[in-house]
Residue frames relative to the residue before (quaternion, step in Angstrom):
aa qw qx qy qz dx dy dz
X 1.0000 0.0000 0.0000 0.0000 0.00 0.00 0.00
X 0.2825 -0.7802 0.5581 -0.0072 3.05 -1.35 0.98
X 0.2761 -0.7346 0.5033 0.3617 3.32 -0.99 0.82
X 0.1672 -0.7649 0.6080 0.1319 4.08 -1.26 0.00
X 0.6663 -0.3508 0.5832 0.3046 3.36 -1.75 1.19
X 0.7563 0.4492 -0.3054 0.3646 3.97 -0.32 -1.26
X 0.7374 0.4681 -0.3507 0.3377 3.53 0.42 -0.94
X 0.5834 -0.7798 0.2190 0.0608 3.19 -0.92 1.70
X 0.3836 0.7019 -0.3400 0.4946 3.04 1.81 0.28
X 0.6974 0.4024 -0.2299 0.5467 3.70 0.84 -1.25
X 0.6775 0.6755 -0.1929 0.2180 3.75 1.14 0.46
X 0.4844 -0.2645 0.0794 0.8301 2.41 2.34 -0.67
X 0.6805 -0.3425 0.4822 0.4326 3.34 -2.01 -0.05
X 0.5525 -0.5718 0.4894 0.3581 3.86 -1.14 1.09
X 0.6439 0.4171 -0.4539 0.4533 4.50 0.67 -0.18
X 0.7743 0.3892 -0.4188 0.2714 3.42 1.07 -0.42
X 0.6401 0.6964 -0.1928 0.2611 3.15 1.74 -1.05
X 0.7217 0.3139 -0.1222 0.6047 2.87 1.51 -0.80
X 0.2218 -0.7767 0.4950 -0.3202 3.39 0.34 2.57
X 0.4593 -0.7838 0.3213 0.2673 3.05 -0.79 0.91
X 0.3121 0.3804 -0.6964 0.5225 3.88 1.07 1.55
X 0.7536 0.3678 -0.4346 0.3284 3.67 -0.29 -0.81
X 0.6713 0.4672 -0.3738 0.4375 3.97 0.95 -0.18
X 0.3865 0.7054 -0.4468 0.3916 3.33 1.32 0.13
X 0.7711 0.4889 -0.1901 0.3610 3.19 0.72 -1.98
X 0.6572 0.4360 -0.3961 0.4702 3.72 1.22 -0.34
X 0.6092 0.3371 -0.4485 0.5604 3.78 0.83 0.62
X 0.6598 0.4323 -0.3174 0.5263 4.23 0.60 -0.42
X 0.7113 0.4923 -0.2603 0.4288 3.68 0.02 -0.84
X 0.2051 -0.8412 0.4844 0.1249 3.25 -0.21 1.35
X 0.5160 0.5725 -0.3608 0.5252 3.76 1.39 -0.36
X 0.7045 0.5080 -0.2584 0.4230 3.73 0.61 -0.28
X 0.6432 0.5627 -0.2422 0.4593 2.81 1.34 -0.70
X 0.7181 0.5507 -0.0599 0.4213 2.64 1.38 -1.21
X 0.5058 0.6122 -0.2431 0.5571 3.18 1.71 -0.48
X 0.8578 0.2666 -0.0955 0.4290 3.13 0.04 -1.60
X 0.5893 0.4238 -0.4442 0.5251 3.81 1.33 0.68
X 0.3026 0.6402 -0.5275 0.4695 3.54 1.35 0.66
X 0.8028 0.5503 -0.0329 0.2270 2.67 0.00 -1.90
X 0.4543 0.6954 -0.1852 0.5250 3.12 2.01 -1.06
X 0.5401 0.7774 -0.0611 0.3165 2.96 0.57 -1.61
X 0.7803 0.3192 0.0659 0.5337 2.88 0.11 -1.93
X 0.6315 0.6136 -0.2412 0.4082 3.43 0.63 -1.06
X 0.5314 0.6545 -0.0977 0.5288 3.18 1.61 -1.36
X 0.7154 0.5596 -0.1658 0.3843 3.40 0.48 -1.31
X 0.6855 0.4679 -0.2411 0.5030 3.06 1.30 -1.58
X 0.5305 0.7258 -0.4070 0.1618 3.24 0.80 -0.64
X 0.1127 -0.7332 0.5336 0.4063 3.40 1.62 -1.48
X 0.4424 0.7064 -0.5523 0.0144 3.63 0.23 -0.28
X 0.9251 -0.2010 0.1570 0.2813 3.42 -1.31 0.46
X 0.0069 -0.7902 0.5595 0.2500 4.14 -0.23 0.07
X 0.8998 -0.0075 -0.1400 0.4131 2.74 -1.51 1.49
X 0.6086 0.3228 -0.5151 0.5100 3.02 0.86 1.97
X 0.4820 -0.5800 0.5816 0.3050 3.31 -1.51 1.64
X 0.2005 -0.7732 0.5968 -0.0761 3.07 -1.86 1.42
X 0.2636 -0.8171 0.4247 0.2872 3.61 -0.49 0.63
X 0.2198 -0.8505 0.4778 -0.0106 3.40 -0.27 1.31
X 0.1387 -0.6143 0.6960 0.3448 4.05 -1.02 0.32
X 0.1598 -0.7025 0.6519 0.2368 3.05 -1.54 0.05
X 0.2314 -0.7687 0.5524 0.2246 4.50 -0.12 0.79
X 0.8943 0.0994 -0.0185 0.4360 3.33 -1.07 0.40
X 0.0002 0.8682 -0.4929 0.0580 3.10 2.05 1.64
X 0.0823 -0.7606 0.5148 0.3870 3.87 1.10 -1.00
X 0.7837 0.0878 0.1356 0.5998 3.68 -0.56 -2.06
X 0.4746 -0.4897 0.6060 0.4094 4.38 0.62 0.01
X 0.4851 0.4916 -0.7034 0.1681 3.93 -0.20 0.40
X 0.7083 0.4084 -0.4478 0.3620 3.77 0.76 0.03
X 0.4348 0.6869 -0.3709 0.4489 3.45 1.73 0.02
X 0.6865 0.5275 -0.2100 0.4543 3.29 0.69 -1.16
X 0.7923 0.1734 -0.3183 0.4909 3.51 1.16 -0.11
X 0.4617 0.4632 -0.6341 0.4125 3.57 0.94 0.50
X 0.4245 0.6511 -0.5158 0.3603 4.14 0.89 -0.01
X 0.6173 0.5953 -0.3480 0.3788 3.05 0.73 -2.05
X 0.7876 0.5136 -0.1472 0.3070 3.27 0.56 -1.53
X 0.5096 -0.6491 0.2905 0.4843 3.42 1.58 -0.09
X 0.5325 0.6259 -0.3974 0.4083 3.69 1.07 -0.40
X 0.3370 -0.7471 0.5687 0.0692 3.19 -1.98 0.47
X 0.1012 -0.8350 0.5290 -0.1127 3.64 -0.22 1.20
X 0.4056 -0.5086 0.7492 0.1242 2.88 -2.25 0.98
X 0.0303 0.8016 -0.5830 -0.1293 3.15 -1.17 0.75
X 0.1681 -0.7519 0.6134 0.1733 4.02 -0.53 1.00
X 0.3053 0.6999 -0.6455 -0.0138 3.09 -1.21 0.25
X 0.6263 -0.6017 0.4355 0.2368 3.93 -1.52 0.93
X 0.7773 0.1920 -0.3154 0.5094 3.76 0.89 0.12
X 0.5207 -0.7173 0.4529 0.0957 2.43 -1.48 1.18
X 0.4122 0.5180 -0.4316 0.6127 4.16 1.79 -0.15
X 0.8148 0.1756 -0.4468 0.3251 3.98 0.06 -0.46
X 0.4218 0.5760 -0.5698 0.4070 3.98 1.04 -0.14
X 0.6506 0.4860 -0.4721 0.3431 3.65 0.61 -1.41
X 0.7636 0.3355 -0.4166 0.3616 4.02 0.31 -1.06
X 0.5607 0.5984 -0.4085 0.4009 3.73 0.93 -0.66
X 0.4950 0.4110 -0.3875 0.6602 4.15 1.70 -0.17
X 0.7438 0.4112 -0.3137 0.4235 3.62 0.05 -0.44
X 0.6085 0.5048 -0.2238 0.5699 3.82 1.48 -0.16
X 0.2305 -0.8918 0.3869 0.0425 3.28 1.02 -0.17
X 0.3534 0.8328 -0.3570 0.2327 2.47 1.60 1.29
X 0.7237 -0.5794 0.1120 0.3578 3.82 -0.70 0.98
X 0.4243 0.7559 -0.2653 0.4221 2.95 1.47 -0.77
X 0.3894 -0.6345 0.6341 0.2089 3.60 -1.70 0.95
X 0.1813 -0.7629 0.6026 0.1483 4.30 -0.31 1.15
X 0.0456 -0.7806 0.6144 0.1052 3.59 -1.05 0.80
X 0.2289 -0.7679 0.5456 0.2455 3.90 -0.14 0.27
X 0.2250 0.7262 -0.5806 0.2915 3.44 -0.43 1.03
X 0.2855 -0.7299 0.5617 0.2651 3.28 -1.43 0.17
X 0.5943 -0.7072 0.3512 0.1528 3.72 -0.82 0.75
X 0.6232 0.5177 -0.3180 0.4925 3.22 1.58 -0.29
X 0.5932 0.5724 -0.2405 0.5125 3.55 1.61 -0.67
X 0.4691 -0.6718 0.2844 0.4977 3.65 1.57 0.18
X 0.7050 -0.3966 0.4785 0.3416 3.24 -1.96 -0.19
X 0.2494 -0.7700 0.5192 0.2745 4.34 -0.09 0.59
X 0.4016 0.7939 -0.3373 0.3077 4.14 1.33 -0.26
X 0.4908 -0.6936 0.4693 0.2406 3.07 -0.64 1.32
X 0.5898 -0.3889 0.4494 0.5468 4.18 -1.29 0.57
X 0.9003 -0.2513 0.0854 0.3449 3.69 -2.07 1.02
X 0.3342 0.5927 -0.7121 0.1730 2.54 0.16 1.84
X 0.5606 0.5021 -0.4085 0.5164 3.90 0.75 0.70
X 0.1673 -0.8088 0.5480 0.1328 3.58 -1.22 0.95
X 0.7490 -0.0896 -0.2343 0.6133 3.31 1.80 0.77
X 0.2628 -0.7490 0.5807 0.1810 3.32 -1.41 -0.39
X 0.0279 -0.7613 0.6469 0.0329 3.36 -1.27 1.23
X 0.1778 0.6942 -0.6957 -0.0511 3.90 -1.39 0.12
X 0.5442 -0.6715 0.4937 -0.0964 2.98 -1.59 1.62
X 0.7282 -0.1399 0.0787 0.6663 3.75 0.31 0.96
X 0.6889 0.4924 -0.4444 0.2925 3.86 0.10 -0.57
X 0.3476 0.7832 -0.4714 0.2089 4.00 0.12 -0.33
X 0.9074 0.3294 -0.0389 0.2580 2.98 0.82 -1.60
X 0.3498 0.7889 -0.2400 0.4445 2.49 2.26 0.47
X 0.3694 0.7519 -0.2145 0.5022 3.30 1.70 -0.24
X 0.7246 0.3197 -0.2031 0.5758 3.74 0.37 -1.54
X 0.6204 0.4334 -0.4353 0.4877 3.72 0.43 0.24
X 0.3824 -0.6269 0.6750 0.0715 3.80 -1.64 1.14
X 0.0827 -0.7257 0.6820 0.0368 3.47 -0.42 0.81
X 0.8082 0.0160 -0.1303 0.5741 3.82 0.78 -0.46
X 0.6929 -0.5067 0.3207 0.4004 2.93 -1.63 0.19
X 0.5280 0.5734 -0.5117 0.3614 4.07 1.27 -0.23
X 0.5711 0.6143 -0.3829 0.3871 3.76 1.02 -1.02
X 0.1181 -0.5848 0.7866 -0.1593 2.76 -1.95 1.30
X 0.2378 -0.7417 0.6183 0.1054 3.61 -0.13 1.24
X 0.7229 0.2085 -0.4471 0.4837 3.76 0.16 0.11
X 0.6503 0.4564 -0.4787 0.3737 3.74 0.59 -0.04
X 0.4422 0.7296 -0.2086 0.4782 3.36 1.42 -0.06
X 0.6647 0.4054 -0.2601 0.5711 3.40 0.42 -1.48
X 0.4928 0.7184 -0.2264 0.4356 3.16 0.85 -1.55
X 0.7934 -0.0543 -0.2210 0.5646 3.60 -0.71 -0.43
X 0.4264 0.6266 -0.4830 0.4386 3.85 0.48 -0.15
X 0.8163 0.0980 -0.2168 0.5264 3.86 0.15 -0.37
X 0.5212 0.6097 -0.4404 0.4033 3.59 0.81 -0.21
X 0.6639 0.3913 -0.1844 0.6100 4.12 1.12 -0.79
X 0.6046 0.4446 -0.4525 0.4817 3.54 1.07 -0.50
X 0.6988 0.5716 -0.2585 0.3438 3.62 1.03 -1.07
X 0.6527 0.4132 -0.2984 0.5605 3.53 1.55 -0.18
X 0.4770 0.6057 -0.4341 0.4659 3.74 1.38 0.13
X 0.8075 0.2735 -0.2373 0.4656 3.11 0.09 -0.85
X 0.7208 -0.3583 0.4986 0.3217 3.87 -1.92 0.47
X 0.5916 -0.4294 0.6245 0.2750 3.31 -1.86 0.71
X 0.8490 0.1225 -0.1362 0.4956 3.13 -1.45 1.08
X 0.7840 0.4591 -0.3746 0.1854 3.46 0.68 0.51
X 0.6125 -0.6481 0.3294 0.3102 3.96 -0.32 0.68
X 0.0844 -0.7639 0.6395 -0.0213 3.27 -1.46 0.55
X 0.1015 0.8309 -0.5455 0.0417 3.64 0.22 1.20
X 0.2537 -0.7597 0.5957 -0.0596 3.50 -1.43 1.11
X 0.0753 -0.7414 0.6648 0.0522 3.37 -0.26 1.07
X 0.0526 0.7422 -0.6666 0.0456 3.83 -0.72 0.86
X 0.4136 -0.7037 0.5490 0.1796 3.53 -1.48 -0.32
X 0.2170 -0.8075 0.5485 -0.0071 3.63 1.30 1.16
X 0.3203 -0.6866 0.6521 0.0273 3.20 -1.20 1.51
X 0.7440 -0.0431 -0.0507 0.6649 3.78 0.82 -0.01
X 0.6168 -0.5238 0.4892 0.3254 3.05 -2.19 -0.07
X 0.3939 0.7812 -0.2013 0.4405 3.63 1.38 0.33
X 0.6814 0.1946 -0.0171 0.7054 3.08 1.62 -1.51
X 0.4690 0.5865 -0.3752 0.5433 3.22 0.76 0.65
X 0.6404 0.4611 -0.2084 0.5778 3.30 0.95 -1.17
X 0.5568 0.5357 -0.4312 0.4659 3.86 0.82 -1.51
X 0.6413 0.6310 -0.3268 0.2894 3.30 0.12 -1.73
X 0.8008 0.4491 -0.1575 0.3638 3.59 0.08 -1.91
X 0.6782 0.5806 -0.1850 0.4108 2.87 1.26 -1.27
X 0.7257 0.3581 -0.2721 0.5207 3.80 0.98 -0.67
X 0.6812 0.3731 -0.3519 0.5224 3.71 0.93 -0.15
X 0.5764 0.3443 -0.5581 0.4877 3.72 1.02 0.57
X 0.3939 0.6523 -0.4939 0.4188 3.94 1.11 -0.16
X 0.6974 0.4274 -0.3100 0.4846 3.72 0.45 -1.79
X 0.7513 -0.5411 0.2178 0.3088 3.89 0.52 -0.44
X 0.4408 0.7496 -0.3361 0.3617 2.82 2.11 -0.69
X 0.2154 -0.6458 0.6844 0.2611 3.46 -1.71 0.35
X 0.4270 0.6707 -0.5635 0.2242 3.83 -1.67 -0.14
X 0.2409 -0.6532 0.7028 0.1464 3.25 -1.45 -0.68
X 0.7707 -0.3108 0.4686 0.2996 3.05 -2.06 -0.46
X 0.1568 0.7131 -0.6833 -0.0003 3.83 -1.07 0.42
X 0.4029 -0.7068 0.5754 0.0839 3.22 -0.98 1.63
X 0.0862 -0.7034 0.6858 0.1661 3.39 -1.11 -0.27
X 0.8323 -0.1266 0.0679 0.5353 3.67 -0.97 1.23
X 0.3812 -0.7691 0.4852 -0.1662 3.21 0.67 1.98
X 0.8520 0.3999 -0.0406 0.3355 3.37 0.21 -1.58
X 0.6163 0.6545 -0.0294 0.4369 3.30 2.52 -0.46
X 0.1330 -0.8414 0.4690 0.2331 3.56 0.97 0.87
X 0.8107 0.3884 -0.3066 0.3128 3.66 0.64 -0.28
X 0.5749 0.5010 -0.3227 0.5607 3.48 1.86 -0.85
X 0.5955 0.6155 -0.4511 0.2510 3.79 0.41 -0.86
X 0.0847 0.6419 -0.7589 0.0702 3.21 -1.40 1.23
X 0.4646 -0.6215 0.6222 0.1032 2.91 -1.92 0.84
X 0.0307 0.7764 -0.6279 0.0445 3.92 -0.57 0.87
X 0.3277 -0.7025 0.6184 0.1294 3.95 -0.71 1.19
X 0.0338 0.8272 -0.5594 -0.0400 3.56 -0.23 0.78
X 0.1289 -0.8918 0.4338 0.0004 3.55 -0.52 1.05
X 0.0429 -0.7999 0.5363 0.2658 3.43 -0.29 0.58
X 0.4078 -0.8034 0.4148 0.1274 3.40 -1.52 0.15
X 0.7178 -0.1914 -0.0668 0.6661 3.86 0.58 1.37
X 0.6299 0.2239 -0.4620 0.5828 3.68 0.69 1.36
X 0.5326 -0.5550 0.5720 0.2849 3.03 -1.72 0.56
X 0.0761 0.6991 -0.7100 -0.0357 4.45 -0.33 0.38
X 0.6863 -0.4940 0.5081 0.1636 2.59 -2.05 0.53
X 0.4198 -0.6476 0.5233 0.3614 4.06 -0.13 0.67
X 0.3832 -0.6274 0.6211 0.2716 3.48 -1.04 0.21
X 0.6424 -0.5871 0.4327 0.2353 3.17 -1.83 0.58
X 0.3008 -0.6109 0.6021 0.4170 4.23 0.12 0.66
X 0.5105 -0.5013 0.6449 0.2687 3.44 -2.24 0.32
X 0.7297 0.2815 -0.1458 0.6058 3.54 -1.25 1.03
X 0.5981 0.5057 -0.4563 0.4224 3.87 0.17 -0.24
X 0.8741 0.2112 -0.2457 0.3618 3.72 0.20 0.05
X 0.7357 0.1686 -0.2298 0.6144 3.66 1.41 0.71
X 0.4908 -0.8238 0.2834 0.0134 3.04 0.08 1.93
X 0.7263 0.4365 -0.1893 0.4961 3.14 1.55 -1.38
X 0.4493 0.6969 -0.4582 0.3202 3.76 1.29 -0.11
X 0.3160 -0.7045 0.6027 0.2014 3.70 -1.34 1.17
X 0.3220 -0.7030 0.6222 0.1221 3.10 -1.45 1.37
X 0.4712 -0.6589 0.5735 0.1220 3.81 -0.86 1.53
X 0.7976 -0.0005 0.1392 0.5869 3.23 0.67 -1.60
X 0.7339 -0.3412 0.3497 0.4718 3.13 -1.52 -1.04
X 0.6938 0.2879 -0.0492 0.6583 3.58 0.96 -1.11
X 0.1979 -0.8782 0.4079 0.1526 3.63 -0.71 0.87
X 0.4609 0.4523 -0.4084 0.6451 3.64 1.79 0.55
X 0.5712 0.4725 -0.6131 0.2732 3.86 -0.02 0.34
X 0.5116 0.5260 -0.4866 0.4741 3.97 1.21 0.18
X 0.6581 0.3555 -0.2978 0.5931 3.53 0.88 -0.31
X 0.1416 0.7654 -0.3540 0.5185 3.54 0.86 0.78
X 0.8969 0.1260 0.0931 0.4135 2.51 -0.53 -1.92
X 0.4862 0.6651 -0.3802 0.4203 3.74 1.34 -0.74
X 0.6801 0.5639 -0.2216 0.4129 3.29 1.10 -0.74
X 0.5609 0.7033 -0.1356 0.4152 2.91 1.33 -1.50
X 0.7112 0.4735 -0.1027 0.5093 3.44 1.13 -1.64
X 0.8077 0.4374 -0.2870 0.2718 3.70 1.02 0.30
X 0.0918 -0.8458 0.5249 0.0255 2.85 0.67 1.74
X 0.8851 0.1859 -0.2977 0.3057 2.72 -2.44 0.87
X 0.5148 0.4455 -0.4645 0.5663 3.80 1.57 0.55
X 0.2957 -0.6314 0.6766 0.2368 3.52 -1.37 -0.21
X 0.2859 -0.8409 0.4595 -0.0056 3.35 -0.39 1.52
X 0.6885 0.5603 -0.3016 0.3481 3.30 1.52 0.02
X 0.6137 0.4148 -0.3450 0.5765 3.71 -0.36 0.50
X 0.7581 0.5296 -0.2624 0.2756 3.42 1.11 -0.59
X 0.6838 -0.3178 0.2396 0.6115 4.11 -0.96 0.81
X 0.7886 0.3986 -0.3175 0.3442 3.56 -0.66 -1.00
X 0.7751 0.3282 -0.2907 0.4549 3.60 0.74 -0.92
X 0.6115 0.5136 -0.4166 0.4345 4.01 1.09 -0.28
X 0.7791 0.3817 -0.3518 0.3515 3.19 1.21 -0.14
X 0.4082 0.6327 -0.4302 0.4980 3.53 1.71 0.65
X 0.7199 0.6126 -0.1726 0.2768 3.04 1.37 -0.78
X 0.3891 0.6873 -0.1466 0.5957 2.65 2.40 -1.08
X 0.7506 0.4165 -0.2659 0.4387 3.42 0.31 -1.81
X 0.6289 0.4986 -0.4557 0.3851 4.23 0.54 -0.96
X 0.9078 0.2552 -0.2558 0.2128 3.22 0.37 -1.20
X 0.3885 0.6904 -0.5376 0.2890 3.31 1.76 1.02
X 0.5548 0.7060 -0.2209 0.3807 3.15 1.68 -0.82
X 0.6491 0.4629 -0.2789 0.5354 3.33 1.85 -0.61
X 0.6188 -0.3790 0.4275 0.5392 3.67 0.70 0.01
X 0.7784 0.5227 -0.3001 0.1756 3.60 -0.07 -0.33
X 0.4478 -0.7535 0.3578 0.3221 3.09 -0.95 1.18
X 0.1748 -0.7311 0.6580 0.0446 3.73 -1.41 1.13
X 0.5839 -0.6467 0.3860 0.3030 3.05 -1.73 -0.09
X 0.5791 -0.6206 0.2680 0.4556 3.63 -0.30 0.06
X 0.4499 -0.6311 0.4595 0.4337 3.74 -0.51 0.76
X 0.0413 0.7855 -0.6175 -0.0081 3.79 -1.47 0.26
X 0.3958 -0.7956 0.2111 0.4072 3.75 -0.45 -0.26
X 0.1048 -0.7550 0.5101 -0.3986 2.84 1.45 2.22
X 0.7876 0.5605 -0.2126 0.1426 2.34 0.41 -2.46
X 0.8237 0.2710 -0.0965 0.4886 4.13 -0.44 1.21
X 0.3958 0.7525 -0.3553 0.3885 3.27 1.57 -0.94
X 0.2339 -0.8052 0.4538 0.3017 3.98 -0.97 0.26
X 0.4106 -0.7410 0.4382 0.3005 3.31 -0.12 0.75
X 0.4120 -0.6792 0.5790 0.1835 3.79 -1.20 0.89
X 0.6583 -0.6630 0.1733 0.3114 2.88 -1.31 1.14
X 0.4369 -0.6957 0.4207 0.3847 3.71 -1.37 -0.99
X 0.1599 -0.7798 0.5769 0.1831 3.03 -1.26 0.23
């Protein structure tokens, strides 16, 4: 990893940079959208959280709600915090479901002890390892920043962060103060081996020890990467079948199968059982 001139952190403080042209583009920009509901997604996934039960979620550095808008999809309910005030304003003008707090994340989480059963944040993390003034201390920061996040949220529950680490250094800063606050976990890459698909997600667990999940792409080298996330094409296959019901059926038990190998969990082997309807009884 490399550091870069471009990355938007060395550009201004995250209340000034993100103004209310640059909060535009996360409601107008269909590639962003489109990007940063991938990513959602995934982020989601890692979570492990419950099937087929609404969950109360935080969401950090919620910005415009495009990752709100799909923990909705998903049936869940969320706080979003975020430090500018141009992207709360479009995420009020989106009407998205979501409760918007303006705050700033290094100054901690204000949330009474478990009252979150997880936590996601979308590009914002690394905004942290950067001093905007001379009071900041990026490890005292991170530092009380997961330590209050770690008393928000519920025993045994997760916090995953997809960020964009400018070295292995801040990475290290990172892990290192949110294993201080108490959390356990680690890093999970996705498609390692991909200068353009790789992303970096901090999965954390919270008063249990879990098993780290498996990164995507991390164990067959020779596999082509469509996108960022490699079930949002199955997604949409689904998506495209009106007036059927796609659940219970072959294609979705075996998406289902496939997520929760990705979560650590043990499944059964596929076969051509697998989906098959079973005739009646007598």
């Amino acid at each position: 990893m490399s550091s870069s001139c471009r990355r938007p952190e060395h550009s201004a403080p995250p209340d000034v940079f993100y103004n209310a042209e640059e909060a535009k583009k996360y409601s107008q920009n269909s590639r962003m959208i489109e990007i940063q509901t991938q990513m959602s997604e995934r982020a989601v996934e890692l979570l492990n959280l419950p099937e087929d039960q609404p969950c109360f979620l935080l969401d950090v550095g919620c910005g415009s709600g495009l990752s709100g808008d799909y923990l909705t999809e998903e049936g869940h309910f969320w706080v979003g915090v975020d430090i500018s005030t141009a992207m709360l304003d479009v995420a009020l003008d989106r009407e998205v479901e979501g409760d918007l707090l303006l705050g700033d994340m290094g100054e901690g989480m204000p949330f009474r002890s478990g009252t979150f059963d997880g936590c996601i944040s979308i590009s914002a993390l690394q905004w942290l390892c950067n001093a905007d003034k001379r009071t900041h201390s990026p490890p005292k920061r991170l530092f009380t920043f997961f330590s209050t996040l770690y008393s928000s949220l519920s025993r045994g529950a997760r916090a995953v962060f997809q960020l964009y680490p400018e070295n292995s250094e801040q990475l290290e800063l990172i892990t290192t103060q949110a294993m201080k606050a108490g959390f356990s976990g680690g890093m999970v890459v996705d498609y390692p081996n991909s200068s353009k698909a790789k992303k970096f997600f901090l999965c954390l667990f919270a008063g249990v020890t879990g098993v780290l999940p498996k990164g995507l792409g991390s164990e067959t080298s020779d596999r082509t990467v469509p996108n960022q996330v490699q079930y949002s094409g199955q997604r949409c296959r689904f998506a495209n079948m009106k007036g059927k019901s796609v659940k219970k059926g072959r294609d979705w038990i075996l998406e289902k199968k496939e997520r929760r190998r990705r979560q650590g969990r043990e499944v059964r082997a596929d076969t051509k059982y697998t989906g098959r309807k079973r005739g009646p009884h007598f």
